[in-house]
VMD Tcl script that builds the backbone (N, CA, C; Angstrom):
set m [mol new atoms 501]
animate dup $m
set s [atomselect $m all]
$s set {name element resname resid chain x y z} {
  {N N UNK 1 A -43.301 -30.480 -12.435}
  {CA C UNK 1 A -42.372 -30.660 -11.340}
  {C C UNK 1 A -40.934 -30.685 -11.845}
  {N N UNK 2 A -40.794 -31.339 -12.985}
  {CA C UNK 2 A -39.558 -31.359 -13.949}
  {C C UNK 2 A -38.792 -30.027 -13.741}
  {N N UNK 3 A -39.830 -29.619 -14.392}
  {CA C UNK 3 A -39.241 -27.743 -15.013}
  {C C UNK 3 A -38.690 -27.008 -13.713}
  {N N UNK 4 A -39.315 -27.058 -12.676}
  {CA C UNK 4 A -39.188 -26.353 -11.484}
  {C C UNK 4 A -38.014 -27.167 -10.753}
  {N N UNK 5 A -37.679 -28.343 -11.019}
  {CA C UNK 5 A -36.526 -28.604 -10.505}
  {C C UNK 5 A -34.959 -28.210 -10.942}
  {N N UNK 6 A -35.644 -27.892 -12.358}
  {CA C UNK 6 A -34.663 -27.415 -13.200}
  {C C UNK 6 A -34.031 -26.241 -12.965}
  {N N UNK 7 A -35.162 -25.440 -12.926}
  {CA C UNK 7 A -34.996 -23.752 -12.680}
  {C C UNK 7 A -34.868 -23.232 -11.902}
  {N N UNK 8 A -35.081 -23.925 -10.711}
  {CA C UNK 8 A -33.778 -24.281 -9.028}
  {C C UNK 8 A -32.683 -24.359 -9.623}
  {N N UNK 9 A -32.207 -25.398 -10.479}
  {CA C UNK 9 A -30.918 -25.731 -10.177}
  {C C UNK 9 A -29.647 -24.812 -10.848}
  {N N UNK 10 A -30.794 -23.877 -12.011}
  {CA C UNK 10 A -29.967 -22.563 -12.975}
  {C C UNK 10 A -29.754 -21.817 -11.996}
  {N N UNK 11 A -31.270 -21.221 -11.317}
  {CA C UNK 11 A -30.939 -20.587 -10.058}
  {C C UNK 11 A -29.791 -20.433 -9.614}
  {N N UNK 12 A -29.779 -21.539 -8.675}
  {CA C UNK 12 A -28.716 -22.091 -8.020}
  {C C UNK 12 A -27.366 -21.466 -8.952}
  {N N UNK 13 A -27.248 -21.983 -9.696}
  {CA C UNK 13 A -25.766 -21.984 -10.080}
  {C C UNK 13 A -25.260 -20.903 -10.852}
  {N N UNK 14 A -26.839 -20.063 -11.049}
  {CA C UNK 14 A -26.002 -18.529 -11.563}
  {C C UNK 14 A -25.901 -17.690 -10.362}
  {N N UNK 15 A -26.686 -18.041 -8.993}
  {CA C UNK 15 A -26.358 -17.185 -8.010}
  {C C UNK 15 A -24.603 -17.416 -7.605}
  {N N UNK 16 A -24.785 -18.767 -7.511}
  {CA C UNK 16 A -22.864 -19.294 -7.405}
  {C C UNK 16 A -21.593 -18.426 -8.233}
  {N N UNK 17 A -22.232 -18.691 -9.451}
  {CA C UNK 17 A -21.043 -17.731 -10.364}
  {C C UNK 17 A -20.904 -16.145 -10.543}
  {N N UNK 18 A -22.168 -15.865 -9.976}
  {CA C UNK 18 A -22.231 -14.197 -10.485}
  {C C UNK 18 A -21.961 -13.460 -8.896}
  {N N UNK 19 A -22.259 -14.224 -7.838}
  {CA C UNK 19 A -22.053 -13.530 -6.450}
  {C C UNK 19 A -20.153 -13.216 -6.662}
  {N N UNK 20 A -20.312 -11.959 -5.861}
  {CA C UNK 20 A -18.752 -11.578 -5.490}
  {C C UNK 20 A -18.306 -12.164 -3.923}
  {N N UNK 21 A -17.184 -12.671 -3.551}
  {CA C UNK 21 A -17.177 -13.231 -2.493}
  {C C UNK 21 A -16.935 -11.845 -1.281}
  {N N UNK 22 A -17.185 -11.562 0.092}
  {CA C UNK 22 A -17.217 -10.730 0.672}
  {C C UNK 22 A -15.684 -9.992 1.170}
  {N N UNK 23 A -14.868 -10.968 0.467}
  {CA C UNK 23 A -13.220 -10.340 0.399}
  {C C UNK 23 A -12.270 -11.512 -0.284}
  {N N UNK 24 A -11.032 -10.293 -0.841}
  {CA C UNK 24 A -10.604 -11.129 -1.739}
  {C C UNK 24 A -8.867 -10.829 -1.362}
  {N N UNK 25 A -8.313 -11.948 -1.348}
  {CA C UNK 25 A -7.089 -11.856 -0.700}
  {C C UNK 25 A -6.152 -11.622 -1.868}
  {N N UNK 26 A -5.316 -10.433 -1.831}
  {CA C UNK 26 A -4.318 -10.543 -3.046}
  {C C UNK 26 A -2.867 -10.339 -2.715}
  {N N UNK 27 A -1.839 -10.627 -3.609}
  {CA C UNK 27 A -0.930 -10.209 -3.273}
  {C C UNK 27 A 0.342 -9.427 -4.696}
  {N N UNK 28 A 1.298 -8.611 -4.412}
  {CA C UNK 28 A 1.154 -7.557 -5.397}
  {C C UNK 28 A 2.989 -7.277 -5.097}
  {N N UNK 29 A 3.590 -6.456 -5.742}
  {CA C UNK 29 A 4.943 -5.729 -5.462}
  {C C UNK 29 A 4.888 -4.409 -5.914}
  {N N UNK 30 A 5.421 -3.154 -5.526}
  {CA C UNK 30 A 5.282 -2.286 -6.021}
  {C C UNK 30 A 6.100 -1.704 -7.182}
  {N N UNK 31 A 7.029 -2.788 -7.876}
  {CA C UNK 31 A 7.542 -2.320 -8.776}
  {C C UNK 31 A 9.054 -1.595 -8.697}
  {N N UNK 32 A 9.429 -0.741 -9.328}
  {CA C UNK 32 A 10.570 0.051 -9.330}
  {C C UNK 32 A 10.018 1.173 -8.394}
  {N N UNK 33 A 10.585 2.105 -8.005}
  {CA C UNK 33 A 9.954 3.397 -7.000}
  {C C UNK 33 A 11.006 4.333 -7.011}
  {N N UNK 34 A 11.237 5.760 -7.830}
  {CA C UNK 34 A 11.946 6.520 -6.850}
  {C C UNK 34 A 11.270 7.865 -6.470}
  {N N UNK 35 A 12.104 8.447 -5.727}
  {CA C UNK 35 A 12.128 9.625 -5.286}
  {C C UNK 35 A 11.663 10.828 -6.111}
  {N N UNK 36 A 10.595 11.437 -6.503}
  {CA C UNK 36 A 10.628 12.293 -6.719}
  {C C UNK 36 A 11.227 14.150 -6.445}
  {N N UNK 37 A 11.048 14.003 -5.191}
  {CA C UNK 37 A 11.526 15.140 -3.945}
  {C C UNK 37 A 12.048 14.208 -2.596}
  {N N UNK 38 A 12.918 15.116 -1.351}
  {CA C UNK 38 A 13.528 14.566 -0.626}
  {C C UNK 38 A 13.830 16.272 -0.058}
  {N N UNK 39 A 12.769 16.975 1.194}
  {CA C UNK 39 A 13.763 17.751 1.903}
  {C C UNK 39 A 13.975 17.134 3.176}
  {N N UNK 40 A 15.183 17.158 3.910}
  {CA C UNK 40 A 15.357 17.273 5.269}
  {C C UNK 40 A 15.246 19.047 5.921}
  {N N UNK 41 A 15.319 18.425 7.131}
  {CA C UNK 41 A 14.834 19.336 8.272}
  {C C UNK 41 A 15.133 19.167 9.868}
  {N N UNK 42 A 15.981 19.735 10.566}
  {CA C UNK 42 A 16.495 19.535 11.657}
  {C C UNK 42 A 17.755 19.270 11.810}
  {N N UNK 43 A 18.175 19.127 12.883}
  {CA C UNK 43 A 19.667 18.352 13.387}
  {C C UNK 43 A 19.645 17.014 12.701}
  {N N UNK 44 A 20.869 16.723 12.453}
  {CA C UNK 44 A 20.939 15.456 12.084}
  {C C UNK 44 A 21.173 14.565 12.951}
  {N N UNK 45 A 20.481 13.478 12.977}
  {CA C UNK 45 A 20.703 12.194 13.914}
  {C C UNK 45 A 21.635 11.394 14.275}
  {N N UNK 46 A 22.305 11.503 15.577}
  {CA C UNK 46 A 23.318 10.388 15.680}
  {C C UNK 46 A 23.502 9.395 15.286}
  {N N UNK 47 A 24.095 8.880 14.401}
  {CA C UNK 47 A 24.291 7.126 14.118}
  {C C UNK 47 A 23.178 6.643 12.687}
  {N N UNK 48 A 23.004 7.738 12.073}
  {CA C UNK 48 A 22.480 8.208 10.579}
  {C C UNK 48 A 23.205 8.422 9.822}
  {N N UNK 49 A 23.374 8.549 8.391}
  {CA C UNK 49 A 24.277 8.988 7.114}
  {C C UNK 49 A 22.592 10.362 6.390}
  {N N UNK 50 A 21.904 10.476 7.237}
  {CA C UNK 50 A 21.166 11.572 6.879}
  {C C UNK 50 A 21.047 12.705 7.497}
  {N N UNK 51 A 20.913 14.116 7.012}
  {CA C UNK 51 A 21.342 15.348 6.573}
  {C C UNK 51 A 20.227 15.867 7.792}
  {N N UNK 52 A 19.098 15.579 8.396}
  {CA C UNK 52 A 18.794 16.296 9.168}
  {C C UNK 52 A 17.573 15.117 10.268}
  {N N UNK 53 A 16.882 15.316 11.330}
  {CA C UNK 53 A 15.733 14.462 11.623}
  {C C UNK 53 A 14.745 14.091 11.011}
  {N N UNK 54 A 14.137 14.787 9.823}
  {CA C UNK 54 A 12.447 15.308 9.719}
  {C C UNK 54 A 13.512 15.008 7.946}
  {N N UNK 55 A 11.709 14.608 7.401}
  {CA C UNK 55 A 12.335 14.393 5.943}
  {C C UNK 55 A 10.695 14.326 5.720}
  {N N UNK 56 A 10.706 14.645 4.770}
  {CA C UNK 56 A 9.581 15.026 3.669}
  {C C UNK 56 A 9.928 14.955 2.363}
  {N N UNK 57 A 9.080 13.853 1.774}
  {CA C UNK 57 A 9.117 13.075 0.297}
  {C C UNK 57 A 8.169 12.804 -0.591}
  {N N UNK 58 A 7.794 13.129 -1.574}
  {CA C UNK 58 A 6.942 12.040 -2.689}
  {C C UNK 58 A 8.084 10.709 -3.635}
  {N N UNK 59 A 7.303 9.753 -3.408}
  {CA C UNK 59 A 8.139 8.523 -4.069}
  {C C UNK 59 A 6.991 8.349 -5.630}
  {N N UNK 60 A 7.613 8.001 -6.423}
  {CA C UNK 60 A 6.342 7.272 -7.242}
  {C C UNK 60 A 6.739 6.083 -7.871}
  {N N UNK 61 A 5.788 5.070 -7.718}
  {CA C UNK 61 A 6.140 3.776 -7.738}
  {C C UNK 61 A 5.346 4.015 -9.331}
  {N N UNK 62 A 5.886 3.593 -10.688}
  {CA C UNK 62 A 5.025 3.691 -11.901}
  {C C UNK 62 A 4.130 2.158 -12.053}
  {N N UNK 63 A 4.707 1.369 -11.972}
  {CA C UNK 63 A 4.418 -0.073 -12.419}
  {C C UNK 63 A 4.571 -0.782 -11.463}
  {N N UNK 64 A 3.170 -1.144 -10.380}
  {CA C UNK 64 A 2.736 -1.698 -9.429}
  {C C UNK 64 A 2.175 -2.491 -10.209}
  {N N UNK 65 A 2.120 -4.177 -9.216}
  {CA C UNK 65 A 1.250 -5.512 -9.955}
  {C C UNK 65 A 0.888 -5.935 -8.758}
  {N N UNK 66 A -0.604 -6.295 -9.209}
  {CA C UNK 66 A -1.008 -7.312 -8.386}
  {C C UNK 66 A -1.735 -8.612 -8.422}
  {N N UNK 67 A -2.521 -9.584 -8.234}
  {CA C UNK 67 A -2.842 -10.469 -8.462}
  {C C UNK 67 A -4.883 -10.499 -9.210}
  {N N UNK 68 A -5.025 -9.221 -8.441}
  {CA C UNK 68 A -6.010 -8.490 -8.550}
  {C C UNK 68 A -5.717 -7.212 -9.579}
  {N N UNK 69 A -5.850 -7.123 -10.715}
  {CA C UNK 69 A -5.433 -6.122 -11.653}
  {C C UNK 69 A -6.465 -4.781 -11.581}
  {N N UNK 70 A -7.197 -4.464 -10.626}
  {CA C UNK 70 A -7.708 -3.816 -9.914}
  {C C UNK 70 A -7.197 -3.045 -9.107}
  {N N UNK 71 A -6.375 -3.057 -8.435}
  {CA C UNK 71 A -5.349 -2.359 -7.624}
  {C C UNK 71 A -4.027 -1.903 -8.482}
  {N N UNK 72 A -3.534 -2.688 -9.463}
  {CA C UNK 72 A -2.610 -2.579 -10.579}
  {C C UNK 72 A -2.697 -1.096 -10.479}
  {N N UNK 73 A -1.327 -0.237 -10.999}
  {CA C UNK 73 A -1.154 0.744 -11.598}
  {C C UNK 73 A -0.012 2.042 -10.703}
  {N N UNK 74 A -0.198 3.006 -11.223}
  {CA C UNK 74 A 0.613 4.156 -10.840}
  {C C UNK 74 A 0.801 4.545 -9.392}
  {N N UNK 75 A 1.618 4.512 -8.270}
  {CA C UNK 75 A 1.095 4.996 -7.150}
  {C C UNK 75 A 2.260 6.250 -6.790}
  {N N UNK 76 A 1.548 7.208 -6.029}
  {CA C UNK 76 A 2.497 8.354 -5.676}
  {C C UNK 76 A 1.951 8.619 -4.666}
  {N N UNK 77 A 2.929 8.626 -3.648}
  {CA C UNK 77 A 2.982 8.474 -2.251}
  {C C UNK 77 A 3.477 9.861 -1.815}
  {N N UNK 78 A 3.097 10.835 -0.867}
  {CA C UNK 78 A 3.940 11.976 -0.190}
  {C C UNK 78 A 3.797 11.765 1.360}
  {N N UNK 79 A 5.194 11.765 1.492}
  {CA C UNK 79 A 5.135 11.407 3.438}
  {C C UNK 79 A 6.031 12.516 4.277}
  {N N UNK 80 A 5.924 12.494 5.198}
  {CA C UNK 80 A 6.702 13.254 6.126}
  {C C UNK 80 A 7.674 12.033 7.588}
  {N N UNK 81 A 8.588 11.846 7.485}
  {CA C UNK 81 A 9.278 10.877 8.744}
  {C C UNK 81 A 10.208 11.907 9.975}
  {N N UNK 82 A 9.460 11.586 11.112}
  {CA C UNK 82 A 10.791 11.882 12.136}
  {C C UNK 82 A 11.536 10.719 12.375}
  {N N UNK 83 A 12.921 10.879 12.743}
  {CA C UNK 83 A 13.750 10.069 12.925}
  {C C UNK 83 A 14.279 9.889 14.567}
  {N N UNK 84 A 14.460 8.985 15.208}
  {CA C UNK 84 A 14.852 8.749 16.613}
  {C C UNK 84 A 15.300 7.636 16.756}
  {N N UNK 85 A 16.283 7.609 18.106}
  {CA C UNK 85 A 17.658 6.711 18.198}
  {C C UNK 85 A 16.741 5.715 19.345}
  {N N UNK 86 A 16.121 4.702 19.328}
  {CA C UNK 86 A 15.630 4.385 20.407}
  {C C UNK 86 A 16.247 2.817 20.416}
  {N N UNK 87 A 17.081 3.355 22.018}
  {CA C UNK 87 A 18.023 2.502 22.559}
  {C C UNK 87 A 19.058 1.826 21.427}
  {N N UNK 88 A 19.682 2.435 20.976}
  {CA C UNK 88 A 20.618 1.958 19.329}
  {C C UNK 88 A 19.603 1.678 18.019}
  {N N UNK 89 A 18.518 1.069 18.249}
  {CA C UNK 89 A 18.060 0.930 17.253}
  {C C UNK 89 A 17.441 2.571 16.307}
  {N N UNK 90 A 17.913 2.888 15.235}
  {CA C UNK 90 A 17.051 3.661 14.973}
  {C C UNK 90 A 15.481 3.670 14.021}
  {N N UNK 91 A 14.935 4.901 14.229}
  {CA C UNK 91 A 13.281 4.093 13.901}
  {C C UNK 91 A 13.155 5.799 13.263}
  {N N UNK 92 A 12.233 5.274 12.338}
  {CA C UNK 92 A 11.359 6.384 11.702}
  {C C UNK 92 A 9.846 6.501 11.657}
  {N N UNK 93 A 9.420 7.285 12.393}
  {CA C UNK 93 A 7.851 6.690 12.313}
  {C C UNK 93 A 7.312 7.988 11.289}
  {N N UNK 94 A 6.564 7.697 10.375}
  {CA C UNK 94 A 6.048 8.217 9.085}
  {C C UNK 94 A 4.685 8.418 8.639}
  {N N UNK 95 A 3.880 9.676 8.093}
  {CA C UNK 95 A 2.836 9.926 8.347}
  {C C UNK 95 A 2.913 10.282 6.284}
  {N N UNK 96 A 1.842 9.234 5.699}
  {CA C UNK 96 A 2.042 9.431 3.736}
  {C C UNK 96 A 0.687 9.290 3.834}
  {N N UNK 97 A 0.435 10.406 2.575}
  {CA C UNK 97 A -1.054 9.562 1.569}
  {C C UNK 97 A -0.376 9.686 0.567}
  {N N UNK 98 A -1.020 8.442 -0.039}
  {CA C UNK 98 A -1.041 7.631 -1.358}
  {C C UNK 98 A -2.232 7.385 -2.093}
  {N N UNK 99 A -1.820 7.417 -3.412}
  {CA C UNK 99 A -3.165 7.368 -4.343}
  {C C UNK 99 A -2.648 6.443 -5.477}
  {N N UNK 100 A -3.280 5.462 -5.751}
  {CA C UNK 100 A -3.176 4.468 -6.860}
  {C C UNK 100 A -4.053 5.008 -8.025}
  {N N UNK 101 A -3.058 4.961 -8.995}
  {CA C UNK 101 A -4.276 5.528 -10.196}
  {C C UNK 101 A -4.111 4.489 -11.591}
  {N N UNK 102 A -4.978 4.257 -11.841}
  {CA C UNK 102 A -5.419 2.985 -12.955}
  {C C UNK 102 A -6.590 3.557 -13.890}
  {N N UNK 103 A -6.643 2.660 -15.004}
  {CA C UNK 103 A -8.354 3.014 -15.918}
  {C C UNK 103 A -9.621 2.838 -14.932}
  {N N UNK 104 A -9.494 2.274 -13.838}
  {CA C UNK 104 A -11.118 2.033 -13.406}
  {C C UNK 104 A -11.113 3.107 -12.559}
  {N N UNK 105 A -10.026 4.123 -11.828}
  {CA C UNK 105 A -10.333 5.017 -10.841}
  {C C UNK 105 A -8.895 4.593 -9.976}
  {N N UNK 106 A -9.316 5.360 -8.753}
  {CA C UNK 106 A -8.105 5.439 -7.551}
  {C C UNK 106 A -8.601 4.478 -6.605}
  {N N UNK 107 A -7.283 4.609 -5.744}
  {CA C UNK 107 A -7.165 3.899 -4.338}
  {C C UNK 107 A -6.423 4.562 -3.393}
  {N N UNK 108 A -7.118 5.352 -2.398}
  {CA C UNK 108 A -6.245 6.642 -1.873}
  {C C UNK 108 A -6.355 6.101 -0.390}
  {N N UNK 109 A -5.456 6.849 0.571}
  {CA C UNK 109 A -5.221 6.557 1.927}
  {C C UNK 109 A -4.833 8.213 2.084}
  {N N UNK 110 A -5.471 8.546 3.364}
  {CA C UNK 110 A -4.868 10.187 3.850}
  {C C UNK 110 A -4.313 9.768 5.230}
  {N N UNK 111 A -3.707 10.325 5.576}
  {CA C UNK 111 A -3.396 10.120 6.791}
  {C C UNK 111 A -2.507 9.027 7.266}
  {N N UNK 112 A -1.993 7.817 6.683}
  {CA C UNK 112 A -1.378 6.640 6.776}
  {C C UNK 112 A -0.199 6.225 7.567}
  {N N UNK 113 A 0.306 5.490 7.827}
  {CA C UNK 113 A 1.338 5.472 8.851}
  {C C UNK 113 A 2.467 4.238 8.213}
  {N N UNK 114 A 3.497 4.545 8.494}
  {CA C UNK 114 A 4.688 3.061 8.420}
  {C C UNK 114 A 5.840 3.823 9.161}
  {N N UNK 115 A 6.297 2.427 9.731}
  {CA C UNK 115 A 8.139 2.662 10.327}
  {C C UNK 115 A 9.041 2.284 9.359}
  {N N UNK 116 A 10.206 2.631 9.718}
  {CA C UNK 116 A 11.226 2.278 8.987}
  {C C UNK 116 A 12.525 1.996 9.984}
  {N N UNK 117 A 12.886 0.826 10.417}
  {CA C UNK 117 A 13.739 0.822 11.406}
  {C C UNK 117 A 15.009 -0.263 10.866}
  {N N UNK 118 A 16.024 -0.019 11.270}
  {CA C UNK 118 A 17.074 -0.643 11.579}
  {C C UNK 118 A 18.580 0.103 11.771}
  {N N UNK 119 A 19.640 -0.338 11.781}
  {CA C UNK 119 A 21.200 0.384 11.994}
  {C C UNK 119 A 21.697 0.944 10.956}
  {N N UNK 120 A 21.144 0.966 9.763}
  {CA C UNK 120 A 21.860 1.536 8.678}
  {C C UNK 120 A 20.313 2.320 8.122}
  {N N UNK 121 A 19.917 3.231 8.946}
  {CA C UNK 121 A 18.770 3.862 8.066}
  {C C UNK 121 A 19.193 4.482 7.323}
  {N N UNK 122 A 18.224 5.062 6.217}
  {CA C UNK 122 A 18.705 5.964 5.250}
  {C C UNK 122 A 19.274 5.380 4.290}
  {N N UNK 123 A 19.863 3.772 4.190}
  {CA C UNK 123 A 20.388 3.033 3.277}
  {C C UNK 123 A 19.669 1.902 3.329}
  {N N UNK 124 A 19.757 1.105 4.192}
  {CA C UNK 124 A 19.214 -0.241 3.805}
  {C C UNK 124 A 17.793 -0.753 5.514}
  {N N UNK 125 A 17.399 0.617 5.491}
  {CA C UNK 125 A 16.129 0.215 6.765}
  {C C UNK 125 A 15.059 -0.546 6.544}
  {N N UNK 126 A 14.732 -1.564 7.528}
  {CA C UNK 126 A 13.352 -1.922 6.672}
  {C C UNK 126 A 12.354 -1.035 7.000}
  {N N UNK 127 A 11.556 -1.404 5.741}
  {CA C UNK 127 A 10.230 -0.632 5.914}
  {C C UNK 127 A 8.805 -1.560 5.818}
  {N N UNK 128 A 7.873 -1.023 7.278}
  {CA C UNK 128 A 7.236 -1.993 7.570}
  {C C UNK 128 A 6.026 -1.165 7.111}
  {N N UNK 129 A 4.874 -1.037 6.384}
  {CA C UNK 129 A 3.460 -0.143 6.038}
  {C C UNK 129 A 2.446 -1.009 5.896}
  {N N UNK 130 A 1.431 -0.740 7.227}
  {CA C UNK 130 A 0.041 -1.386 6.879}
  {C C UNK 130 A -0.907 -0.125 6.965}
  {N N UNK 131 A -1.914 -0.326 6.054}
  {CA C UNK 131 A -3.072 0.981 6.007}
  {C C UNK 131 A -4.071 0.188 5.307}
  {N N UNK 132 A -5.267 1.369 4.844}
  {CA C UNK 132 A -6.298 0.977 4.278}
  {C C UNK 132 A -6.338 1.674 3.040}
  {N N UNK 133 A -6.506 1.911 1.655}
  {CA C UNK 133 A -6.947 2.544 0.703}
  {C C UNK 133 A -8.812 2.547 0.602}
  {N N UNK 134 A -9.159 3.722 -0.169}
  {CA C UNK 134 A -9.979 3.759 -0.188}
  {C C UNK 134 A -10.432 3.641 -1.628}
  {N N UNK 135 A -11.057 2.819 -2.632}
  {CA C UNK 135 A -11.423 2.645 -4.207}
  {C C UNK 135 A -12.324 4.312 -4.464}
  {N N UNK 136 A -12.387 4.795 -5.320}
  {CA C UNK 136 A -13.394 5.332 -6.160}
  {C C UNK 136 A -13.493 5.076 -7.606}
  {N N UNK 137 A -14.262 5.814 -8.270}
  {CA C UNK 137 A -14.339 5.227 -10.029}
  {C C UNK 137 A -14.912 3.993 -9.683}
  {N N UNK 138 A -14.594 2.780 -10.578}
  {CA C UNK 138 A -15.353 1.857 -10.345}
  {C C UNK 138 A -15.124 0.982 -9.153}
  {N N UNK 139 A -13.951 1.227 -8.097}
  {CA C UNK 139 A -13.888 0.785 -6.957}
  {C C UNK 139 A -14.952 1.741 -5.949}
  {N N UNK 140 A -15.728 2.284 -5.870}
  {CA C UNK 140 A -16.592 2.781 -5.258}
  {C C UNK 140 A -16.967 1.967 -4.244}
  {N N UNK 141 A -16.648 1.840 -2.765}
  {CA C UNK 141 A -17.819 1.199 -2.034}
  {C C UNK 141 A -16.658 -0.198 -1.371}
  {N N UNK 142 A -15.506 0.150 -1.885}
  {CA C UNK 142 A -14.346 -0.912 -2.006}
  {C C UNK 142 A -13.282 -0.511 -1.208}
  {N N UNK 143 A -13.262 -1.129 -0.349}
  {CA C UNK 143 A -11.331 -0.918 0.357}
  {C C UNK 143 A -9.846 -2.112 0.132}
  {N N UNK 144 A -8.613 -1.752 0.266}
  {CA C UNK 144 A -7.656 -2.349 0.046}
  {C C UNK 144 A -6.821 -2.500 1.304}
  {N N UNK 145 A -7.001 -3.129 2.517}
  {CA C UNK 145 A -6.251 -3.399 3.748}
  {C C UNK 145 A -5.310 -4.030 3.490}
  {N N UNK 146 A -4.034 -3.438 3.608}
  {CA C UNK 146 A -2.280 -3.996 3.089}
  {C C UNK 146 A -1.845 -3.979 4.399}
  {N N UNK 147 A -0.435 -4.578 3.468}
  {CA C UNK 147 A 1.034 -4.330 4.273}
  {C C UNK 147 A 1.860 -4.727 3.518}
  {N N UNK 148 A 2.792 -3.773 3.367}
  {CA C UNK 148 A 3.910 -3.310 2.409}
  {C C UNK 148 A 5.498 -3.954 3.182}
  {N N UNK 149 A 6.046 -4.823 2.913}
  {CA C UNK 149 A 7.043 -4.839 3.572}
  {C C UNK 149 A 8.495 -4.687 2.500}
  {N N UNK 150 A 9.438 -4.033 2.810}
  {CA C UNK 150 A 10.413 -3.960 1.675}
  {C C UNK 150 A 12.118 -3.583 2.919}
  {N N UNK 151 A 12.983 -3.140 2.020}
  {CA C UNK 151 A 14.423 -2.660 2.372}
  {C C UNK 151 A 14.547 -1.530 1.575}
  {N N UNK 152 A 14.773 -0.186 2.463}
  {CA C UNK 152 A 14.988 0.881 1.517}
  {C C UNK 152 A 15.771 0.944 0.608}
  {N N UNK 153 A 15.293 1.305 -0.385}
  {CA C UNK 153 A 16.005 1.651 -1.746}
  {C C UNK 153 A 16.337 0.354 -2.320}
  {N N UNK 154 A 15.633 -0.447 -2.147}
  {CA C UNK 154 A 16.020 -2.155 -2.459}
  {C C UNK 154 A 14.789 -2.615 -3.010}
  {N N UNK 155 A 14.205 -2.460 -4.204}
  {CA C UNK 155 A 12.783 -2.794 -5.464}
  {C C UNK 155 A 12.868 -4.188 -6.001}
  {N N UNK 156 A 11.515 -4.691 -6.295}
  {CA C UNK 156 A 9.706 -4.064 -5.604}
  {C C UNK 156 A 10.117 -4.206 -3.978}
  {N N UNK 157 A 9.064 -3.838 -3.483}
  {CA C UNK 157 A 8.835 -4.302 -2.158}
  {C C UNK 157 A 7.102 -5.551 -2.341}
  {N N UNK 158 A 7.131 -6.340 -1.724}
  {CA C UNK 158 A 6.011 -7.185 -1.485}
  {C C UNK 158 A 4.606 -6.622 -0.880}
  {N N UNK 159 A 3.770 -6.733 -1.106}
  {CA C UNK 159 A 2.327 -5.817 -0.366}
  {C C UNK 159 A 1.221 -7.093 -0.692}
  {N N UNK 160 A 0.983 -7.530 0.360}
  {CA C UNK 160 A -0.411 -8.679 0.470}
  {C C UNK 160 A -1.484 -7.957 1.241}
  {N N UNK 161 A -2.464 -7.765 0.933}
  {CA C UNK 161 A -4.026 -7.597 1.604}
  {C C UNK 161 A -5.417 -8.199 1.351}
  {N N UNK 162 A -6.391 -7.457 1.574}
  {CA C UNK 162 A -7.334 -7.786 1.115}
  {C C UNK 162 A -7.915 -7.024 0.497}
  {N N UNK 163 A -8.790 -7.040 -0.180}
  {CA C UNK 163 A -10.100 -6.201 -1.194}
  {C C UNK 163 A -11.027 -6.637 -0.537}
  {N N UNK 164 A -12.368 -5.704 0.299}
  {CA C UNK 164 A -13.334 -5.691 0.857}
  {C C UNK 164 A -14.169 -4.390 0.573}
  {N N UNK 165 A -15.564 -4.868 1.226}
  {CA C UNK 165 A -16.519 -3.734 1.248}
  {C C UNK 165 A -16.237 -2.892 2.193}
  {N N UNK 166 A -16.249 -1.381 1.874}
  {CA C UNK 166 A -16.071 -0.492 2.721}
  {C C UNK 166 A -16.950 -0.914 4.079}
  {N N UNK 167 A -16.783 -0.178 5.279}
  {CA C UNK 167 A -17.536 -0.148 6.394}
  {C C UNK 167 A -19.583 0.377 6.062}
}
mol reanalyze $m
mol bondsrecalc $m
mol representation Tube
mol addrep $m
């Protein structure tokens, strides 16, 4: 009866230490970031210091951290933004994929979305980005649900989410 109470209680306590919990909350900055490319496209916007509406970019952030060194690493982002004056405020609504690349594999998003709004866009707008990444390599089976909040051209920006099991 001894033994078997025992070997419950290893049980027990290696299921405790070795289980992964079903999400893991982290939080991260993206580091320095610039511009790789930058075309505009269109008329330029009233009450802008930029060259046309429509802008199309890759940024690459080299040295991303996070609390989770799992997500850690290289990210290069390519987006496309239209720009519009709505009611003085101006707003950019923005369509990027991004891919995080590290030793264990990526963390990619297609399709993704963020705004960028305030009176001085193009210089100091904020930028608001929530999405999902998707892990492969040894994140296989793994997602990264963020939100990126920063001031353009103003490094790191802050990014808190979670790490969960895919759907």
């Amino acid at each position: 009866m001894r033994r078997v109470g025992v070997a419950v209680v290893a049980l027990i306590l290696v299921s405790a230490c070795s289980s992964d919990p079903a999400s893991i909350d982290v939080t991260g900055e993206t580091g320095y970031c610039g511009s790789a490319s930058a075309e505009f496209a269109g008329e330029p916007l009233t009450g802008t210091n930029l060259p046309g509406r429509f802008v199309e970019a890759v940024v690459e952030c080299p040295d991303s951290r996070f609390s989770d060194d799992r997500l850690s690493g290289a990210v290069r982002t390519a987006f496309r933004c239209e720009y519009s004056n709505q009611d003085g405020q101006i707003v950019a609504d923005c369509v990027s994929s991004s891919v995080v690349t590290n030793d264990g594999g990526t963390w990619r998003e297609d399709d993704g979305t963020f705004t960028i709004t305030g009176t001085d866009i193009g210089v100091q707008g904020v930028v608001l980005q929530e999405g999902v990444r998707v892990g492969t390599g040894d994140y296989e089976g793994l997602q990264f649900t963020y939100r990126i909040e920063g001031v353009e051209h103003t490094y790191p920006w802050t990014i808190t989410g979670t790490i969960e099991p895919t759907d």
